[in-house]
C-alpha positions in Angstrom: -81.8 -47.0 -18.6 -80.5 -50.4 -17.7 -79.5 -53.7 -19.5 -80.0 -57.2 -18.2 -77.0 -59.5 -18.1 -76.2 -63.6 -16.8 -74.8 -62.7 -12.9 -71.3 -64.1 -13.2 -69.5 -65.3 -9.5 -67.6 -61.9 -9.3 -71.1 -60.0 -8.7 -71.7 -62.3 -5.4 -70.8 -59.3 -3.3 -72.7 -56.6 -5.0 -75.5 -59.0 -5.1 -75.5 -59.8 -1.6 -75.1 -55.6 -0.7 -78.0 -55.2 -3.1 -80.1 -58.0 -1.5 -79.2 -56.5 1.9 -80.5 -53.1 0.7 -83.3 -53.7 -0.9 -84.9 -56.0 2.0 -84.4 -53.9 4.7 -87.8 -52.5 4.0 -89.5 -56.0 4.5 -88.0 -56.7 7.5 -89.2 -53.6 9.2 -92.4 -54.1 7.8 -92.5 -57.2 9.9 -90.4 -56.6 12.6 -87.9 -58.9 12.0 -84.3 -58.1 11.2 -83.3 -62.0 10.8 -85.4 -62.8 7.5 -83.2 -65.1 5.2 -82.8 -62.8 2.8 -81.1 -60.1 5.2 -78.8 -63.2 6.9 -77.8 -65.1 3.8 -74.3 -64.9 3.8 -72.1 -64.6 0.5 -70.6 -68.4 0.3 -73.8 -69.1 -0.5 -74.8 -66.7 -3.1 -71.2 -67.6 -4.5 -72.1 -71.3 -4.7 -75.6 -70.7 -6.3 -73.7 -68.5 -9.4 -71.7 -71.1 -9.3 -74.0 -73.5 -10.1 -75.0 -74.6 -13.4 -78.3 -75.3 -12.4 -79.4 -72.1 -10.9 -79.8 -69.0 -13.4 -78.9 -65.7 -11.7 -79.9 -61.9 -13.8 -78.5 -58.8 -13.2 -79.6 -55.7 -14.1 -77.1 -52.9 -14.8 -77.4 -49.0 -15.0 -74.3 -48.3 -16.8 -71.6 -50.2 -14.4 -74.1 -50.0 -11.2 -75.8 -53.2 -10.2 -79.2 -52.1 -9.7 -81.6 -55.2 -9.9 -80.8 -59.1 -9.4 -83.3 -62.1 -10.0 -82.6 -65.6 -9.4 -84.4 -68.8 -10.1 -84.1 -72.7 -10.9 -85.7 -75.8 -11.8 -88.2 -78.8 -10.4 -89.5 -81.2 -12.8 -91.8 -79.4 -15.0 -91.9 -75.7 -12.8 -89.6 -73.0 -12.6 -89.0 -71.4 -9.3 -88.2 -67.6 -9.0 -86.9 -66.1 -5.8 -84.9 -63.1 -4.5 -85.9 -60.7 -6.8 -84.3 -57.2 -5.7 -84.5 -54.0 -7.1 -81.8 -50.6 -5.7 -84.5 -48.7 -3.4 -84.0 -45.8 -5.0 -84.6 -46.9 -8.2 -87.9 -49.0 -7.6 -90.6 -48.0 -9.5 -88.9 -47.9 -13.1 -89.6 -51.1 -14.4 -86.5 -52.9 -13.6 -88.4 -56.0 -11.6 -91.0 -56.4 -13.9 -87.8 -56.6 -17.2 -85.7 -58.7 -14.6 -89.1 -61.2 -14.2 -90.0 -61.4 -17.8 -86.3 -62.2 -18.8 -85.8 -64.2 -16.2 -89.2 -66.5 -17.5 -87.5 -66.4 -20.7 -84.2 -67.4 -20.1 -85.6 -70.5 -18.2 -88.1 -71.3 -21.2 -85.3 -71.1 -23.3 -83.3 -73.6 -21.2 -86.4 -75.8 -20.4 -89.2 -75.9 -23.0 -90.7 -78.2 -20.8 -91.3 -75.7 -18.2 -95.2 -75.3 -17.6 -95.5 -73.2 -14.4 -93.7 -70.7 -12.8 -93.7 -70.1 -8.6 -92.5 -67.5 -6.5 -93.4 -66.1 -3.1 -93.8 -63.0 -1.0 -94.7 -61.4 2.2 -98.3 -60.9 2.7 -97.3 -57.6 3.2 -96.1 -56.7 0.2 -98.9 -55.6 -1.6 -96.7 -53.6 -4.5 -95.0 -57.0 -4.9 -98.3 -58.6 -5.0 -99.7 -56.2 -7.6 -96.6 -56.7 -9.9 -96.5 -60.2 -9.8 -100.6 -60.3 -10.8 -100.1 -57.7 -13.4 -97.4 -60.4 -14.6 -100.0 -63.6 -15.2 -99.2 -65.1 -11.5 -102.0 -66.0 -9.5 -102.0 -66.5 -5.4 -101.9 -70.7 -4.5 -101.8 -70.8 -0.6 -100.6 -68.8 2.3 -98.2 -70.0 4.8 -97.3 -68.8 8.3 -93.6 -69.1 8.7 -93.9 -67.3 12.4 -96.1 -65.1 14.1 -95.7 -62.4 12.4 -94.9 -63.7 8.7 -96.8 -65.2 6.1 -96.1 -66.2 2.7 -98.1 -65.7 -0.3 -97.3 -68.2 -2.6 -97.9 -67.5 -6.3 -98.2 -69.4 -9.2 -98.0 -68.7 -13.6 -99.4 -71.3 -16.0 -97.2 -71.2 -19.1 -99.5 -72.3 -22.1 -98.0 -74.5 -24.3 -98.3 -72.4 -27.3 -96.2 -70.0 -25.9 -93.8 -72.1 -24.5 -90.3 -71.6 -26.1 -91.7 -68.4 -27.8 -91.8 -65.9 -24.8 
């Protein structure tokens, strides 16, 4: 079982061993050790929780940091990104409660909020599959280098739901 909880700064350094673990996968799935995710360096994932503006989860197994979400804001569209779940703990739910909190947490701070976007390697077809099962729908691709591309997804947040998730 786990609980989902606002990331507060003194969790930079788990989050950033948790990011690390959890994308070593994807980078040798495309033969690239240097992806951002795996060379982010903690200042910066100290500045974003930080940062009023930027809305980090965790998820906790008892005192064990086992998932982490972030996301923020542009105009009307909420913008997910490094979603990371423990390897050895994939599987049992924890993205899929770290993405639906997350979308409710930013509803709750913007009722505005009318899309959400994320992206993932074209690759990651489990990713893929989650983020579908989720109400996201692919937009456009994007070749960041020879051997990435980016799947950009999108979720239309009806109004009637807005505020109510």
């Amino acid at each position: 079982m786990f609980d989902i909880h606002p990331a507060v700064p003194g969790d930079a350094g788990e989050i950033l061993t948790l990011q690390r673990a959890a994308y070593v996968d994807e980078a040798q799935a495309y033969g690239d050790p240097f992806i951002l995710p795996l060379t982010e360096g903690l200042s910066r994932i100290e500045r974003l929780l930080a940062d009023a503006d930027t809305l980090v989860l965790k998820a906790l197994a008892g005192h064990r940091l086992v998932g982490a979400v972030r996301a923020g804001t542009t105009d009307t569209t909420g913008v997910v990104g490094r979603l990371v779940v423990a390897p050895d703990l994939r599987g049992r739910g924890i993205a899929r409660a770290l993405l639906s909190r997350v979308e409710e947490d930013l509803r709750a701070r913007r009722p505005d909020l009318r899309a959400l976007t994320l992206f993932t390697g074209a690759q990651s077809a489990r990713n893929q599959r989650l983020y579908r099962a989720l109400g996201y729908a692919e937009t456009h691709r994007e070749r960041m280098a020879d051997h990435l591309v980016l799947v950009h997804m999108r979720k239309e947040l009806d109004e009637a739901s807005v505020g109510s998730a």
